[in-house]
N, C-alpha and C positions, 0 to 999 in steps of 0.2 A: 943262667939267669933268664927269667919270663921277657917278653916285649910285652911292654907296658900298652904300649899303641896298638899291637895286634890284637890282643886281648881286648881292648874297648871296642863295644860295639857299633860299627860305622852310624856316622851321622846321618841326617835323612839327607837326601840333595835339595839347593839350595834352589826357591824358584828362582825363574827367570820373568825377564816381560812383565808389561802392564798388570794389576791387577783389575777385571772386569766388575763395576758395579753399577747395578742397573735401579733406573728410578722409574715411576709410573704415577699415576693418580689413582688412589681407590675406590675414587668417585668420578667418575667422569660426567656427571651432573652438574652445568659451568664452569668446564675445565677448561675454558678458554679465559678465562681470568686468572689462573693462575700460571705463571710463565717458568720456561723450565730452570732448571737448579746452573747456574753459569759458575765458572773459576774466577775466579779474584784476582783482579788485575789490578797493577797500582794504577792509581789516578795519574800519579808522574812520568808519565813518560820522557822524561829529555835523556837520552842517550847519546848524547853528542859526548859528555864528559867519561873519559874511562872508568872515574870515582862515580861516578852519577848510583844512587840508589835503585835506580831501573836497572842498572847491568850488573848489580851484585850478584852471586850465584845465592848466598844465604836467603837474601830477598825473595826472588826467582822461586826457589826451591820451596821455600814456605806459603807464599802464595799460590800455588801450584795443587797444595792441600787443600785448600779451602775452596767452599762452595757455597755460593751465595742463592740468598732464596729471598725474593723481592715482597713487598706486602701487597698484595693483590687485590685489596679496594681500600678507601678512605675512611676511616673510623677515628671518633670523638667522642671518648669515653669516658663519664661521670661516675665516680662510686657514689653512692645513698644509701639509707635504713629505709624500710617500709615502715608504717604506723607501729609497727610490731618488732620492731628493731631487727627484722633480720636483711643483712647486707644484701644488695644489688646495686646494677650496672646501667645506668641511662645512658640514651643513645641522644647526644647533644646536636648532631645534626637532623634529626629530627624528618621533618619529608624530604629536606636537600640528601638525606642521605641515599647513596647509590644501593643499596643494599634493603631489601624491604625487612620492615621490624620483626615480621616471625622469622625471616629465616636468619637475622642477626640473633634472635632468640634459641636459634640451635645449635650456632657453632660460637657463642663467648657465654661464659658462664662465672660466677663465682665459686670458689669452691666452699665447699661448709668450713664455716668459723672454725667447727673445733679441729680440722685439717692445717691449718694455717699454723707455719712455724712457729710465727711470733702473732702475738692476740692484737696488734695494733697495725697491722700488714697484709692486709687483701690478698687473697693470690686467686688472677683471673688467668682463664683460661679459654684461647680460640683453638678450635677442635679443625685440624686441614688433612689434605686427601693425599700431600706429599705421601711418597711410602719408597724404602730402597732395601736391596739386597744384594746379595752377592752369591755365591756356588766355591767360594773358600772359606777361613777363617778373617773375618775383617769384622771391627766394631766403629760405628758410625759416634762422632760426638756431635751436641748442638747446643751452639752456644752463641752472643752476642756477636752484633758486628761489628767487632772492635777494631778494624782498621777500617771503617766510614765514619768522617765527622756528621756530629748531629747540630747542627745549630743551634736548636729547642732539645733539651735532653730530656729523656724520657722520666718518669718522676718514681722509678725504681729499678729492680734489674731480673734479666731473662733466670728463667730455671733453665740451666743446663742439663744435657743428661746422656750418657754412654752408656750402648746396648750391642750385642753380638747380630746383625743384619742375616749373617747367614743360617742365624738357627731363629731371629726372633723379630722376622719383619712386620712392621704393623705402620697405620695410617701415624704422621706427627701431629704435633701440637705446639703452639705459642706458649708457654707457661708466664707467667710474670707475676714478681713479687713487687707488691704495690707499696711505698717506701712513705710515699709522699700522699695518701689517698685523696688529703683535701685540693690536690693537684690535679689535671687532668689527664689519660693517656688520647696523645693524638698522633696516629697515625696517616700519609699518605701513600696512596697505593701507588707502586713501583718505587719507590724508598729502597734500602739494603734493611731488611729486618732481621735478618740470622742467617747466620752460617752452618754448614756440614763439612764434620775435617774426616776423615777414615783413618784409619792405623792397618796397615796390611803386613805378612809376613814373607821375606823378613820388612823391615820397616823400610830401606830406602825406594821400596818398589813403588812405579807410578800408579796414578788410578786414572784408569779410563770409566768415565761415565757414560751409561749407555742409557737410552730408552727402554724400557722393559715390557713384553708382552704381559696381559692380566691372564694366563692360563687356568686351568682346571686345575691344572695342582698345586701351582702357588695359591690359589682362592681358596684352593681346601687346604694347606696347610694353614691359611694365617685365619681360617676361620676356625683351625685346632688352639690356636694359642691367644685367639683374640679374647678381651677379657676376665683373661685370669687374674689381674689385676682384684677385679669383684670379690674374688674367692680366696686369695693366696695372699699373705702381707708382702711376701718375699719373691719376687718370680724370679730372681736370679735363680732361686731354686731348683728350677724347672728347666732349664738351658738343657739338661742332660736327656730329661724325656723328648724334650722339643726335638735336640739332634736325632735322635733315635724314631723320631716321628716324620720329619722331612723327607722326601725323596731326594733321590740321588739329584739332581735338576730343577733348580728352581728357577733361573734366571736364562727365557730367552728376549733376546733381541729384537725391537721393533725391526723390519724388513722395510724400506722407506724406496 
């Protein structure tokens, strides 16, 4: 009789250690306003108590994924029609804002009506120079920051979104579905705005966040993939060409 086990073809080996993912700005054009990506920590610290929430390991372990990314200036944001009914975004602090009105005019935008899920639901969007990657397989999520209470809650909810970092890094963005339009979005700069969780293989592995150099070949690869968006409905589609376009190396280490 065959062995069953010998016959199956050995597993791959299992990593070990942290997994490495590195963050940068794609702009480093006032990148002193934007502050780096930190872990998520509970507000509660009392660890006196054994049961205390701070010393669970589930807690611990889940907080440990998450990566927080602060809002980096003050914005007060009005939806309107122009005379012409087509949607935009006043900036309601007006000269108090920290921010000059063209260059608020380059990074939030409305998206075209006919993009918008639902036809009574804005969806704005602030354009940031966050950007991460890795040198394995890891796909980055970004989503609300649902374990920070909001006092004033925002008057809709973030677009979330899951991409493969090691084959498909690019600058993020705020996305937000606007719920409540006749309401207004306000934000304060250093706030908890959104999160980044990763998924690494296999899943219980850590992630070490690193600073990441802007190299010549990370800039030319994500200037291969940047975009495609314009051209392609589907860019999951592309994942395969993208791998097969990357160097072996994308992710080095700032040297501090």
């Amino acid at each position: 009789m065959s062995d069953w086990f010998n016959e199956t073809p050995a597993a791959a080996p299992r990593r070990s250690g942290p997994v490495q993912v590195g963050w940068l700005l794609a702009d480093a054009k006032g990148g002193v306003v934007y502050e780096p990506p930190e872990r998520v920590r509970s507000a509660e610290m009392n660890r006196t108590h054994a049961k205390s929430a701070s010393r669970c390991p589930a807690v611990i372990n889940m907080e440990s994924r998450y990566f927080l990314i602060r809002c980096p200036f003050d914005m007060h944001l009005r939806f309107t029609r122009s005379k012409e009914g087509k949607p935009a975004i006043r900036n309601m602090l007006g000269e108090a804002s920290p921010v000059r009105s063209s260059k608020l005019g380059q990074l939030i935008h409305v998206t075209s009506e006919t993009e918008w899920r639902y036809k009574d639901r804005p969806t704005v969007q602030v354009s940031l120079p966050y950007m991460f990657l890795a040198d394995e397989p890891v796909y980055m999520t970004q989503l609300s920051a649902f374990m920070h209470y909001r006092r004033e809650q925002l008057p809709g909810t973030i677009f979330g979104g899951r991409f493969p970092i090691h084959l498909w890094p690019r600058p993020l963005m705020w996305a937000f579905e606007w719920h409540e339009p006749e309401k207004d979005i306000v934000l304060r700069r250093g706030e908890p705005w959104f999160y980044c969780t990763f998924e690494t293989e296999p899943q219980d592995r850590a992630v070490q966040l690193v600073e990441a150099e802007r190299t010549p070949e990370l800039q030319a690869h994500v200037d291969h993939v940047s975009g495609a968006v314009n051209y392609v409905n589907q860019t999951f589609s592309l994942f395969r060409a993208a791998g097969a376009h990357r160097p072996e190396t994308l992710l080095k280490p700032v040297k501090r």
